[in-house]
N, C-alpha and C positions, 0 to 999 in steps of 0.2 A: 737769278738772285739766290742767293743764300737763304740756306733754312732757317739756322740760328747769326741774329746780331748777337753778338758778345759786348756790355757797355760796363767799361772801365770807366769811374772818376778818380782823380787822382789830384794831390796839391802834395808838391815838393819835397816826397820821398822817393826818390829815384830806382834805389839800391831795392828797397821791398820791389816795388813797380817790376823790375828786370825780373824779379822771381815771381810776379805774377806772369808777365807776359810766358814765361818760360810752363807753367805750368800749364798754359792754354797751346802751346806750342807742343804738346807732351799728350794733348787729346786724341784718344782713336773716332771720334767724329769731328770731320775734318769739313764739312761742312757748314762754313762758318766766316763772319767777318768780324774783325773786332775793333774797335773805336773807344779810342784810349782820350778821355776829355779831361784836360787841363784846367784845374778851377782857376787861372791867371797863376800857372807858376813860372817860377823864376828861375829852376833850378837848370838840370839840364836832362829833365823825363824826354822833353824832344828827342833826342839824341838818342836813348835808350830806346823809345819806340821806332826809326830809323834804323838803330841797329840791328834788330829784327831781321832786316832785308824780307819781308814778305808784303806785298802788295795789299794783303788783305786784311795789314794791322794799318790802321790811319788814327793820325794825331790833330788832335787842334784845341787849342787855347783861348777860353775866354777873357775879355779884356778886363771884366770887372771880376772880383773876390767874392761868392755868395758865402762862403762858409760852410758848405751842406753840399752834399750831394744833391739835391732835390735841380739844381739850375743844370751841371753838366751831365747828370742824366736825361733829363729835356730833350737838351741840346744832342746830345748821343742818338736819343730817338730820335729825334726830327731830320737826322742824317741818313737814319741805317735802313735797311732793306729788305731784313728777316721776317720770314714767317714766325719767329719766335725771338723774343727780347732773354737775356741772360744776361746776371748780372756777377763782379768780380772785382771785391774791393782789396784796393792795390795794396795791401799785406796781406791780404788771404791767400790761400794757394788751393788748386782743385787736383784731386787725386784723378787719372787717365781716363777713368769711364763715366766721369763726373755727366758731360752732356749726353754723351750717347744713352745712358740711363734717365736722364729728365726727357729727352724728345724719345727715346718710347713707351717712358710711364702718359706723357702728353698724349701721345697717337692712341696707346692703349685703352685711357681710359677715357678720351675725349676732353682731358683738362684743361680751364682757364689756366692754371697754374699745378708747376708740380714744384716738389721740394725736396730737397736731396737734405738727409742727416750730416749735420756737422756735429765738430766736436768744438769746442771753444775752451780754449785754452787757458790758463791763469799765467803768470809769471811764472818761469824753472820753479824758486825757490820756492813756488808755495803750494806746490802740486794738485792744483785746483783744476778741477773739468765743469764742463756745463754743456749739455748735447740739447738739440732740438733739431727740429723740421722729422721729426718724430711724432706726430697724432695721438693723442691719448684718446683710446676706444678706438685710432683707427680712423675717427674724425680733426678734421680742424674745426676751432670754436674762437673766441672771441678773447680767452685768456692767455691764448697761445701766440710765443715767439716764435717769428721765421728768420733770420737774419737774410738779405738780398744775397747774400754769396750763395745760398743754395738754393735761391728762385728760378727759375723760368714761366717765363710767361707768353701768354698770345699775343699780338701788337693787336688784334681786333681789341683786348683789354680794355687798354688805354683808350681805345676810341667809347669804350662805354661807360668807364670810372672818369676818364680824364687824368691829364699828365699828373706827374709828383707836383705837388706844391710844396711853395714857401714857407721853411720854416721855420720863417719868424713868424708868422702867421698862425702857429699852430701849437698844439697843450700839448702834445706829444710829438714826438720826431717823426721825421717825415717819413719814412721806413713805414714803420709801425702805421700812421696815417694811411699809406697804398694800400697795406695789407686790408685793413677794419674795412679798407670802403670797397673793397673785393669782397668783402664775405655780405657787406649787408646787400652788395649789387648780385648775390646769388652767384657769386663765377664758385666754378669747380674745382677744387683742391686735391692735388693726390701726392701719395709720398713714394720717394722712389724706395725707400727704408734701406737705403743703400748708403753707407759711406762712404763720403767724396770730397766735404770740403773740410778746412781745416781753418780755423781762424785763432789770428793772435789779437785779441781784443784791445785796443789801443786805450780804451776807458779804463781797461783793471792793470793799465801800466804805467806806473807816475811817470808824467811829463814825455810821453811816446813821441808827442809830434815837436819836442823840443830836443831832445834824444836820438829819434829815429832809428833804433836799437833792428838790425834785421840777422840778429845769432838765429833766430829760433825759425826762421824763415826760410835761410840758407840750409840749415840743419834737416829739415823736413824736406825741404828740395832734392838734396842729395839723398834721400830717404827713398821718394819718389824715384830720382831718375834709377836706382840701384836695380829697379824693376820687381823687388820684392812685394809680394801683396804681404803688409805690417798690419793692415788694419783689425785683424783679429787682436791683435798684441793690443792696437790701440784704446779697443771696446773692453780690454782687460783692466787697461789703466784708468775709465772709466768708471766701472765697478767698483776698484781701488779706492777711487776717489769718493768712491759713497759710504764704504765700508767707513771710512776714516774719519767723513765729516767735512769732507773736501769738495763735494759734488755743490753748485748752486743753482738752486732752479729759477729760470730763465721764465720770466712772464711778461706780457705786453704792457707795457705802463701802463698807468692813469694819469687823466689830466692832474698837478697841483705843482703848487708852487716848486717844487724842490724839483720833480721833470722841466719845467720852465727855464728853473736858473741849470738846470746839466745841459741844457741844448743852448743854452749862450755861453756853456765856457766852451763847448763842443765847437760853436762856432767861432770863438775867438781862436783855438789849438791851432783851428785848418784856415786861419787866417783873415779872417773879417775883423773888422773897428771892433775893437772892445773900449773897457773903461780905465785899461791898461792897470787893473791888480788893485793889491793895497799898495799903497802910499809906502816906500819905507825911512823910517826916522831914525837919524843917531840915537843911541842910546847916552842917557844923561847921566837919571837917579834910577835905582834898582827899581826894575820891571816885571810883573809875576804875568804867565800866561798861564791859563787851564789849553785842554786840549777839545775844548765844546766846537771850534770854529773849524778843527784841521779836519778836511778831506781824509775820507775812511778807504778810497778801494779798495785793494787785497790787504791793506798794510793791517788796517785799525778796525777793530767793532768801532759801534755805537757808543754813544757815551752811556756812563753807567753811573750812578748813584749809590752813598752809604750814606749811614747816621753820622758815623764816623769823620769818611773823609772827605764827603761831598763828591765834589764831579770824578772821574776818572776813565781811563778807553784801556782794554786790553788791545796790546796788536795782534794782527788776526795770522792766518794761516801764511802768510812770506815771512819767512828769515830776517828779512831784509826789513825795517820799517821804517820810515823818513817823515821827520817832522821841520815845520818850517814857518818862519818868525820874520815878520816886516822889521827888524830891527838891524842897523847899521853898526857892528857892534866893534867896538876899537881893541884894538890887540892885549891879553891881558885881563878881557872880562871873563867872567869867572860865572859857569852857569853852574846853576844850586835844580837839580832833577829830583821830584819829591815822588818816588815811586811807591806803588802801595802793595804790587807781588810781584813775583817771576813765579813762570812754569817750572823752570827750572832752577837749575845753583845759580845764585844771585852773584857770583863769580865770575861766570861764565860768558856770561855778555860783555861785547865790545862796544865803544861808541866813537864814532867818526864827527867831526866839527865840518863842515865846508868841504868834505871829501877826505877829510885829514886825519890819521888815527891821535884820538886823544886819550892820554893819563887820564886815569878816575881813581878817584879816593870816596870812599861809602861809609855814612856812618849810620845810626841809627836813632831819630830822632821822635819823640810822641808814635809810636810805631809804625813810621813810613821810615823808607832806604832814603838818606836824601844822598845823593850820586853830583860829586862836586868836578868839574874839570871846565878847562882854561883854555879862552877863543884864542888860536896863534897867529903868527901874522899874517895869515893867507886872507883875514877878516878887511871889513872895512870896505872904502871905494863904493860905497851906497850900494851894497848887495846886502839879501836876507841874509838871515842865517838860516844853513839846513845844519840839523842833528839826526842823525844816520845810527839805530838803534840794529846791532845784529846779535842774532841767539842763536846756540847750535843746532836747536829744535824747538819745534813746536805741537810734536804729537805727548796730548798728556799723559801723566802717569799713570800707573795702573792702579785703581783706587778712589783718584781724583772722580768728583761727581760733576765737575765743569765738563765737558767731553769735547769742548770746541779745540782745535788746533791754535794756538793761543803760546805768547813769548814772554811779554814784560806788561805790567800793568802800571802806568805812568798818572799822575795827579796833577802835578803843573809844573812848568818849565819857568825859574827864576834868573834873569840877567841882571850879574852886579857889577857894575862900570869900575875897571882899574881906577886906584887912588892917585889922585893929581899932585 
């Protein structure tokens, strides 16, 4: 039997998948089987894991959609054969000494679990890092993030914690759940403080599992196979990102409401029954939105408060910031943008309508920019509207006492219906 199972889950990203497989394919411990579980996809990952040609990559597909990893990990386990369970989420990719450093940190120090340092990556444009499986003091504790791509674990574990659960079932994701109930069941923790994995976090990417964007995947692959060790560079860029404001630190949830509803959109992305969104409605009579409801990832801060102007969101450390409106809106409408700063020349930013570059015209009104341009005909046919906000930068001036990496500060987004 093999030392290490390797357990893939995977749901209808193909293209990431091939450059996972490949970078398991790329390991110097070779002692290994790996089992690529299909949450019920549709696509053609079969194929890709077939393509393979090695006996010791096997596929198979569950019939039903759980949404989570928690079911075809299970299922993974209840297959495989390893003395130790490894885990490899199919856009992640593992640098070459990635296992052979977990199964001797394991033999080493006698570990339940060991954990290799990742880097997590933000979007290009927005030059964000975030590292863990890194020990503060050297210990793991109860505040600490591992993400699965840089786990290994014993299968005796799982016979003493019990498999992943459901999670619908649970205040916090099911990841995070495995880990909490390993440390309170006393297993052993050790770090390999080696860097190995590399993850493109599909949460800090709008709309990834709608997208399925694998630039930055490929990129790093070819990084890999070049045989260069880059990772000093990469622990630079790291640093980089601290200096600047770029760096976020990565902690284990808490149960409340707002982890609750991120693990039901989490599961509608990868394909579970959702409530299928908001509703989108023609627009009629002029419609004003604030920016209180739109999803923040990399794009946006928090909402923010004046005397002045009431609600408002600077966007945050990407270039790139995407706002999005349940509104069906007919060719000709005319959006009124009440912004209340930029970081920089209030010139200088472009704005796209539904992927489209649009004309803007800026005036200045009660002292907000309001930023006038017109939905063209690509609108309509019962789709939102997206407004796609880019800036040439977002590192601030020198001077400024904001110090956040930070674009356009937006107030609310007005739609005024073409005249009939």
């Amino acid at each position: 039997m093999p030392r290490v199972s390797v357990v893939i889950a995977t749901y209808n990203w193909s293209e990431a998948l091939a450059c996972a497989l490949r970078s398991v394919r790329l390991q110097t411990f070779q002692d290994y089987e790996v089992l690529v579980a299909g949450d019920a996809c549709t696509d053609d990952s079969e194929s890709v894991v077939a393509a393979v040609n090695d006996p010791r990559f096997r596929w198979f597909n569950r019939e039903t959609n759980a949404g989570s990893q928690w079911a075809p990990n299970n299922d993974a386990i209840a297959r495989s054969g390893g003395e130790f369970i490894a885990y490899l989420g199919h856009d992640d990719l593992w640098y070459p000494t990635h296992l052979e450093s977990l199964v001797r940190v394991a033999d080493g120090r006698k570990a339940d679990i060991a954990c290799a340092t990742t880097v997590m990556y933000g979007p290009p444009e927005t030059g964000v890092r975030a590292v863990c499986g890194i020990f503060a003091d050297g210990v793991m504790d109860e505040r600490q993030f591992v993400v699965p791509s840089s786990m290994l674990h014993t299968r005796s574990l799982i016979d003493r914690i019990g498999p992943w659960r459901d999670a619908r079932t649970l205040p916090i994701p099911t990841d995070c759940d495995l880990v909490l109930r390993a440390l309170r069941a006393g297993a052993v923790f050790a770090a390999t403080d080696e860097l190995s994995v590399f993850k493109f976090n599909a949460a800090w990417r709008r709309d990834a599992y709608g997208r399925r964007p694998t630039e930055e995947q490929r990129a790093m692959l070819a990084r890999i196979e070049s045989g260069e060790d880059f990772r000093a560079a990469e622990l630079v860029e790291v640093i980089r990102a601290m200096i600047s404001r770029r760096n976020i630190e990565v902690r284990m949830p808490i149960a409340s409401e707002q982890t609750r509803r991120a693990i039901a959109r989490t599961r509608e992305f990868k394909g579970a029954p959702g409530n299928g969104g908001a509703i989108v409605r023609r627009l009629v009579t002029r419609s004003a939105y604030t920016l209180d409801n739109q999803p923040g990832s990399l794009e946006w801060y928090p909402v923010e408060r004046s005397a002045r102007f009431g609600s408002f969101r600077w966007s945050g450390p990407s270039s790139v910031s995407t706002l999005r409106f349940p509104i069906d809106a007919p060719p000709g409408t005319v959006l009124e943008i009440r912004v209340v700063g930029f970081n920089g020349d209030a010139r200088a930013f472009t704005l796209e309508i539904n992927g489209y570059a649009a004309a803007t015209h800026t005036t200045v009104e009660s002292g907000l920019h309001v930023v006038r341009a017109e939905v063209g005909a690509t609108a309509g046919e019962g789709r939102a509207v997206s407004v796609c906000f880019r800036v040439p930068a977002t590192t601030p001036k020198p001077g400024d006492d904001d110090r956040r990496p930070r674009g356009v500060a937006v107030h609310s987004v007005t739609f005024v219906p073409p005249r009939s």
